[in-house]
Residue, then its C-alpha position, 0 to 999 in steps of 0.5 A: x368327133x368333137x367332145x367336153x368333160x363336164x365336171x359336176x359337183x353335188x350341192x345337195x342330196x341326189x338320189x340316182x334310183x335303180x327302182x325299188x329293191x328287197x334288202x334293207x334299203x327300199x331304193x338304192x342309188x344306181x350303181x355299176x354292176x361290177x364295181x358297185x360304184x354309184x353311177x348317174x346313168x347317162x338317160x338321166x343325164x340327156x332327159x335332165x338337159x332335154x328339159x332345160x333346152x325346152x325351156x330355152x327353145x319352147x316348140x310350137x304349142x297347140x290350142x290347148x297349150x301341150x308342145x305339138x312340135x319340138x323346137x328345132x334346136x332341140x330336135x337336133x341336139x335330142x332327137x325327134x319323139x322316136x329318134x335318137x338326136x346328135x348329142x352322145x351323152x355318157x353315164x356320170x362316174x363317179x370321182x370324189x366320194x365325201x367320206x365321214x371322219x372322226x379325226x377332223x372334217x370330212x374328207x373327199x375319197x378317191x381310189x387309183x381304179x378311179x383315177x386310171x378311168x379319168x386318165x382313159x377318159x381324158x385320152x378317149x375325148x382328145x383332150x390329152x394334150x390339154x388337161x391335167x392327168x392323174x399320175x397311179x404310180x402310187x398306189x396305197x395299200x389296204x388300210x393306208x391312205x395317201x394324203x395331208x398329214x401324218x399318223x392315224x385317220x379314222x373314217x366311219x368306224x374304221x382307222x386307216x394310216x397316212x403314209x405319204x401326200x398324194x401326187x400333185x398331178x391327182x390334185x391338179x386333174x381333179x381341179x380341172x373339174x371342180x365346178x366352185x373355186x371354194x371348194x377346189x380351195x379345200x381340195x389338197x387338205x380334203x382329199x385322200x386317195x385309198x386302195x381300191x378294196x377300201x374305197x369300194x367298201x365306202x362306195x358301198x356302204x357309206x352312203x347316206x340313208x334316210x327313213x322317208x314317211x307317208x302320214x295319214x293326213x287324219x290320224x298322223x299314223x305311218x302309212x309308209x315308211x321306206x329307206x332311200x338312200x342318196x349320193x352326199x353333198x359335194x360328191x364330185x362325178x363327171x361326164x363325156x358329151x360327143x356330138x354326131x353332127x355340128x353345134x349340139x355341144x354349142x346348145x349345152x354351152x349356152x344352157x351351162x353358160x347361162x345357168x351352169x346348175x343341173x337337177x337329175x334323179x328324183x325327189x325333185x320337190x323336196x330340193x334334190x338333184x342339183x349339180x353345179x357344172x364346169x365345162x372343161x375340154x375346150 
């Protein structure tokens, strides 16, 4: 079964929804249930590529202007209106958090839970042989972190110690899938890898939160205020493509080749979901 890696890479805010919820956050971003890693579900993903092959590959219209027939292409990359296409779209996880820091510029926050998944990821799409893989042999305690430097760090409010550079091979797997060069250039400098606990303490409560508003367009009073949370600028995911057929995985190339950006979640008229792509794997 032939497949590609597809590196993405936050350029601005994302909000992944998992609908409405009744704690403090009104709509929180997707997470995994047992982890509570903030997840882009694969669905989102594949109608996010669907709407961009349409405007490729436009079907044949009405009289009235609505698509009667989806385009060939786009048929057999997605599938008809009540089937399922060749194209196996996986769920986007996460792997590089930005995480706040008061000791410097922020940093980019991994864990080795993370980096065993992208391993088994590289070896479930036969690219073993080809890419980089992130070597867990060091893993960091709780309250420590491996990564440039020395002494003490502090990340949001809590303080952590550096006890030794992260091993190169995390460095050189996680490049493969930094869609922009400029940003791979920061990485060895940004990037720290903690403990699973810690990391998954970030993962849950570091995330931006933004008070959103509806305004009476007479009186200028609140008509509805709600709290909604979003992945940051420069979260780093990635994701499996897997084909059941011949040339659906071509058709993704050619629309990442011609534009290799991606908008996904919602708030999409106000400028959120978009992703800088890299297709790796081939």
């Amino acid at each position: 079964m032939r497949s590609i890696i597809i590196g993405m890479l936050a350029e601005t805010p994302v909000h992944p929804g998992a609908g409405r919820s009744t704690g403090f956050v009104d709509l929180p971003v997707a997470r995994e249930s047992i982890t509570e890693y903030p997840v882009i579900v694969g669905s989102s993903l594949k109608g996010a590529l669907k709407d961009r092959a349409r405007d490729k590959w436009p079907g044949k219209r009405s009289e009235n202007g609505e698509e009667a027939a989806q385009s060939e292409e786009v048929e057999r990359a997605f599938g008809k209106q009540d089937g399922a296409g060749d194209l196996i779209v996986s769920d986007a996880r996460l792997l590089l958090l930005p995480v706040r820091s008061l000791t410097g510029h922020y940093k980019w926050a991994t864990c080795p839970n993370i980096l065993e998944r992208l391993s088994r990821d590289i070896h479930r799409s036969g690219f073993e042989k080809k890419l980089k893989i992130p070597k867990t042999d060091k893993k960091p305690e709780n309250g420590t972190v491996l990564g440039e430097g020395s002494g003490k760090i502090f990340l949001e409010e809590r303080e952590f110690k550096i006890v030794e550079t992260a091993d190169k091979s995390v460095i050189e797997a996680i490049d493969q899938l930094m869609p922009n060069r400029a940003s791979a250039e920061r990485l060895a400098r940004q990037l720290i890898v903690l403990s699973d606990d810690d990391f998954k303490w970030f993962a849950s409560y570091g995330l931006p939160i933004s008070a959103r508003n509806v305004l009476d367009e007479n009186t200028k009073t609140s008509k509805n205020l709600w709290y909604e949370e979003t992945l940051a600028q420069d979260s780093l995911f990635y994701n499996l493509l897997m084909e059941r057929g011949n040339g659906s995985i071509d058709l993704v190339k050619i629309l990442v080749d011609e534009r290799p950006y991606l908008q996904v979640g919602g708030n999409e008229t106000v400028g959120q979901g978009w992703f800088a792509l890299r297709l790796v794997g081939e």
